[in-house]
N, C-alpha and C positions, 0 to 999 in steps of 0.2 A: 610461404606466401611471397608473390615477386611485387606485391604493392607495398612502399613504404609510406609512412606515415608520420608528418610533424604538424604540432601542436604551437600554436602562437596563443600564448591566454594574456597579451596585454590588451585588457577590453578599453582603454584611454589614447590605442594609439589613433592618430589620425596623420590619412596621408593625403599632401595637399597637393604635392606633385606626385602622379603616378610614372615610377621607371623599373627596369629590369630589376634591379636586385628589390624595389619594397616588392613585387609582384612575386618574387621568391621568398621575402624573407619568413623565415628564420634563416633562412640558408641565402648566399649569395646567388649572382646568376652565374660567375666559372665556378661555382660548386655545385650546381644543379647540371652544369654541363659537363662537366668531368664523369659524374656518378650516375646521372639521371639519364639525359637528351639519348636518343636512341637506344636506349637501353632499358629503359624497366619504368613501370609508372610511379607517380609521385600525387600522393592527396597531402594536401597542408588543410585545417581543419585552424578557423580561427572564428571568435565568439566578436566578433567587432563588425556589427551586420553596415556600417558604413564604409568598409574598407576601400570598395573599389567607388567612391561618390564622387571622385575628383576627374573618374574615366567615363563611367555612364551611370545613370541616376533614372527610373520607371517616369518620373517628370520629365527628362531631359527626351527619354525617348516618344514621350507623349507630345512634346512642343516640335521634336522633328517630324513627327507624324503627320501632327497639322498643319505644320508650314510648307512643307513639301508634294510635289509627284514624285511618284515609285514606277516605273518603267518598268517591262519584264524582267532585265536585270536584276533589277532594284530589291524585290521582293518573292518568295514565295509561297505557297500554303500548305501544308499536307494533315492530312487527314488519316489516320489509324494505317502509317506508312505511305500511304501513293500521295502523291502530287495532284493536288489539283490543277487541272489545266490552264493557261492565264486566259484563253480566249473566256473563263465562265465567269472572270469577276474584272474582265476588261472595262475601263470607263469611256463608253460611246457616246458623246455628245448629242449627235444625231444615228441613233439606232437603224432609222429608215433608210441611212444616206445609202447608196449603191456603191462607191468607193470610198473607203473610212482614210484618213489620214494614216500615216507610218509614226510608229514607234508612241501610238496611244498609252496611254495612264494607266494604274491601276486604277479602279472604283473604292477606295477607300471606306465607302459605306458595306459596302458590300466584304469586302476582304475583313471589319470588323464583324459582320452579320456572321461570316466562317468561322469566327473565334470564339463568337459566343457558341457554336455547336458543337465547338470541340474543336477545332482545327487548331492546330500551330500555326502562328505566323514567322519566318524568319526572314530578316533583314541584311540582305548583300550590299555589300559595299556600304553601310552605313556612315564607313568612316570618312568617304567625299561629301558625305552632309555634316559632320560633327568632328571638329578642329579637335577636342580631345584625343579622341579615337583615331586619328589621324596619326595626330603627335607622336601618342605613343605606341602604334604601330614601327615609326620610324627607327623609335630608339631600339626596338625588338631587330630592326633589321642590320641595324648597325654593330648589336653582339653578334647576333647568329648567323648575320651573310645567309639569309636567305630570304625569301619573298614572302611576309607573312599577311596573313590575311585576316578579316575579321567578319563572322556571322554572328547576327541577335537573334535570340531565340527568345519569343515569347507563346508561351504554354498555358492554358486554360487549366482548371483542376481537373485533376482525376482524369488526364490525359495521357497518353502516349502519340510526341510525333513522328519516330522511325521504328521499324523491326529491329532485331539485334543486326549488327553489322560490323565491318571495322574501316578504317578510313586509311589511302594512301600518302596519304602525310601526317605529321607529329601535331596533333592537336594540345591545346591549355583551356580548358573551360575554366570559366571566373563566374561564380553567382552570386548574382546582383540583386535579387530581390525572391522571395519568394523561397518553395522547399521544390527540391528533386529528387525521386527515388535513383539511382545506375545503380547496374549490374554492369557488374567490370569480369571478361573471359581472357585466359591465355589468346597468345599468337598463332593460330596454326601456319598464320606463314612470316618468317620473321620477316621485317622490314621492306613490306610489298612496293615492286616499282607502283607507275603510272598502269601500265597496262596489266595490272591483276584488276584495277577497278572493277571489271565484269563479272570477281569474285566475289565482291564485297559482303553480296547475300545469296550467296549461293550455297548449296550443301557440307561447303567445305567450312563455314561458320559454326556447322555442330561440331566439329571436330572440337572447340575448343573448350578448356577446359577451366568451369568459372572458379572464379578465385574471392570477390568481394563485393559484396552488397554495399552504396556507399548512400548514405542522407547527405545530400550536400547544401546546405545553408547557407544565408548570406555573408562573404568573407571569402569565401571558402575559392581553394583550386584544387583543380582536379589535371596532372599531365597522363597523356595516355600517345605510348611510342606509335607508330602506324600501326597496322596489325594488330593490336589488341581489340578483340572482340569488344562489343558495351552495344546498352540500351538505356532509356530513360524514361522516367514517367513522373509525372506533378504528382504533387500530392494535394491535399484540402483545398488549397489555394493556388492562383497562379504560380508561374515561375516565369524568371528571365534571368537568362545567363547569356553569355556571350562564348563563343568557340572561336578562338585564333588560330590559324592554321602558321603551318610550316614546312613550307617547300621551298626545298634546295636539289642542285644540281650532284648527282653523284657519280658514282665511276663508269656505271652505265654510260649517265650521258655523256662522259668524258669521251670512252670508247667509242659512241657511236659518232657522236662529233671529228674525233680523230682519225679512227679509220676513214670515214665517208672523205673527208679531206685527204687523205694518202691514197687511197686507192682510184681515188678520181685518175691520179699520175701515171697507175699501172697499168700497162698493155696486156699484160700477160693474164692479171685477172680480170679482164676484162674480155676476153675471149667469152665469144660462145662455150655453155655446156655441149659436148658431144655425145649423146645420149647411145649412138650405137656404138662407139665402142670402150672396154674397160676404162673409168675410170681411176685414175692417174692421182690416189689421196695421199703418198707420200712428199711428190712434186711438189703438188698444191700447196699442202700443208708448209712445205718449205721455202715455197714464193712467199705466204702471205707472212711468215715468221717472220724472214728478213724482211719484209715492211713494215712491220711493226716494231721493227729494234731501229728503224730509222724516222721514228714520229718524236717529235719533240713535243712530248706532252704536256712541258712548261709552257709552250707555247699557248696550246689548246686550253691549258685551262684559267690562264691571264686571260683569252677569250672570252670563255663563258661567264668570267668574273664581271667583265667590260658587256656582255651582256645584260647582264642582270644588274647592272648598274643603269645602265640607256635605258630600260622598261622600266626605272621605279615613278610610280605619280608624282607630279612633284606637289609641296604644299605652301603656297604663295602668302607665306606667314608675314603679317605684319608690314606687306607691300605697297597696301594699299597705305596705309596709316603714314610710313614714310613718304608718300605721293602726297597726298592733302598738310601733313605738316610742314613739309618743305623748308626745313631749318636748312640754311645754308653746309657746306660740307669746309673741315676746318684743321687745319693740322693738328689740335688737340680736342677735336672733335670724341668723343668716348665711342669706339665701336667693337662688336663682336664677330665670331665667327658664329654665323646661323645655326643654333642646336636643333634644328626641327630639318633636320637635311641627314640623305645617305651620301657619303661621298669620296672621292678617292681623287690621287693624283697620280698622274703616269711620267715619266723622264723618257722622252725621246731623243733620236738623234740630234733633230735640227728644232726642236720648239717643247712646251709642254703642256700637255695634255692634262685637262680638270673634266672630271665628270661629278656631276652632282646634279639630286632630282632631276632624273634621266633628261639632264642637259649636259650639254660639252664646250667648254672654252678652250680652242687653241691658243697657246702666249707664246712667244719669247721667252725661249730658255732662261731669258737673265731676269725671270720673275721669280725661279725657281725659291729662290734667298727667301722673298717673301711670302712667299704659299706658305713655306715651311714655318716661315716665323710666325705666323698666323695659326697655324695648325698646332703650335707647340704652345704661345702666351693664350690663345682663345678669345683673348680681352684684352684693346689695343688701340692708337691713338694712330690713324694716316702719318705723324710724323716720325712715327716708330718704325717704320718699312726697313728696313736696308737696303743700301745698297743706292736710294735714288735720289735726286732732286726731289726738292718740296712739290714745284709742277707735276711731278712722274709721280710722287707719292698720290697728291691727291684723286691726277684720274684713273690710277688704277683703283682706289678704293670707291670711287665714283662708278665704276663699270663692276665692281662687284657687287653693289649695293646693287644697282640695275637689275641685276643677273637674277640677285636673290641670295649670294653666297654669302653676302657679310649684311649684320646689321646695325645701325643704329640705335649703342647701348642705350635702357630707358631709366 
């Protein structure tokens, strides 16, 4: 059997901050990623039906329900596998009008009216509406260096809301309330790009070969590598769980990123195909070789890194609160470096480069001292900097708090 399985039976723990390794524990998060992460699934089965209260909570997602609009984005329905379509539970103000407004509401009476008939509802992006979910999205992405994502799944009983299928990224379901039946199948295709999606349910799903039946109850995770086949289905009672996705860049798109930048330079493959006559695939083959032994693919993939760094959302934690309290800023003033941020630093020639929540600060090199010293104490007083004047100390740490990078310890 390629599913392992571990056992947490302390029924008294409680987690008040939710991060990477309790989300794992019994096991760490570099032990889950050494043994587990693209490689094999992993159920943890634990009897502490509050485990995940401090990420999302059946009230917490009732209160964002009702205070909020759900945009097409936002939300969608399915019904015994297919989508409902959003124009049949759109909320139209005026039904009669002849030209409706852009980027209308869901009808939230109506998208509960689906639920009660069976319909799944699951919730995109919930984590722009709810700071928890946010949060600890962030610290997921600061282990794994990749884009992760989060769906809420809420399931009526005695439901099913997809066919079997498998997903082209590394899922972690967490259930949060309620029971689920999965059937968990082998890979027929191991570690499918982006473009096998149009596999997903297609005939190439019977290929696989099921391996575990799982109840998963509240506590409980469920990791399943891309490619593994799975279904699910409620059982007596509702269920909600949540599905965190995980997408990263791999050598594909390393390759295709790299190449497409090298061979923009060559003439030579950049020729017309001559279709009348013989083609010439020793040549070829031997142009595009030696292009590809001259790509520096350190390069290309400090790029894509810098990529994915510029696209993360950023989360405006605690900016406001700093804006309204407006305590003066003090050379033994208590501040930190912002935990709720992805973020990196780059050493350039002539300046340095801060990327964080896909923002970017150029500095003067001669900050370098202090990013670092920041980066290494976490927790630190403006008079603590190196290297500058009290002046220099304080409006640098004055333009980071601005930014978002640093904050005022509470």
């Amino acid at each position: 059997m390629n599913l392992t399985v571990l056992t947490n039976n302390n029924h008294h723990q409680q987690v008040e901050i939710m991060n990477v390794d309790s989300l794992f524990d019994p096991i760490t998060a570099e032990a889950f990623i050494d043994h587990h992460w693209e490689e094999k699934p992993l159920l943890i089965k634990r009897e502490n039906t509050q485990y995940y209260s401090a990420l999302l909570s059946m009230q917490q997602l009732m209160d964002v329900f009702d205070a909020n609009e759900f945009l097409e984005d936002d939300i969608r329905i399915f019904k015994d596998g297919i989508k409902v379509p959003f124009e049949e539970f759109v909320y139209r103000p005026n039904p009669r009008a002849e030209h409706q407004p852009a980027n209308l509401p869901a009808n939230r009476t109506e998208a509960l009216s689906r639920f009660n008939s069976g319909a799944t509802l699951v919730f995109e992006k919930l984590y722009r509406k709810h700071l928890p979910l946010n949060q600890f999205l962030t610290q997921i992405e600061k282990i794994f260096h990749v884009k992760a994502g989060a769906n809420v799944y809420l399931t009526p009983p005695d439901n099913t809301g997809f066919s079997s299928h498998f997903d082209t990224h590394d899922v972690v379901i967490l259930q949060i309330a309620g029971t689920k039946q999965w059937s968990v199948s082998s890979n027929p295709i191991k570690l499918p790009s982006r473009e096998d999606k149009h596999l997903a349910t297609s005939d190439v799903v019977k290929e696989a070969r099921h391996l575990e039946d799982i109840l998963m109850t509240p506590g409980d995770l469920l990791y399943l590598p891309r490619g593994y086949v799975h279904s699910a289905t409620s059982c007596d009672n509702f269920s909600l769980h949540i599905t965190i996705s995980l997408m990263g860049a791999s050598g594909m798109d390393l390759i295709e990123r790299s190449l497409k930048s090298s061979l923009r330079n060559n003439v030579a493959l950049r020729k017309y195909l001559k279709f009348k006559k013989p083609f010439d695939a020793e040549t070829f083959r031997n142009e595009l070789i030696a292009e590809i032994r001259q790509i520096d693919f350190e390069q290309h993939v400090q790029e894509l890194h810098l990529d994915y760094l510029k696209h993360t959302f950023p989360t405006e934690h605690g900016k406001m609160a700093r804006m309204i309290n407006g305590d003066p800023l003090k050379p033994d003033t208590q501040c930190q470096l912002n935990p709720h941020m992805l973020w990196h630093y780059f050493q350039r020639e002539n300046d340095l480069l801060v990327i964080f929540d896909g923002k970017q600060m150029e500095m003067p090199k001669e900050f370098t001292e202090a990013i670092m010293f920041i980066e290494k104490q976490q927790q630190f007083t403006p008079g603590e900097l190196p290297g500058f004047e009290s002046e220099i100390q304080l409006m640098l740490c004055e333009k980071l708090i601005d930014e978002g990078f640093v904050n005022i310890a509470v």
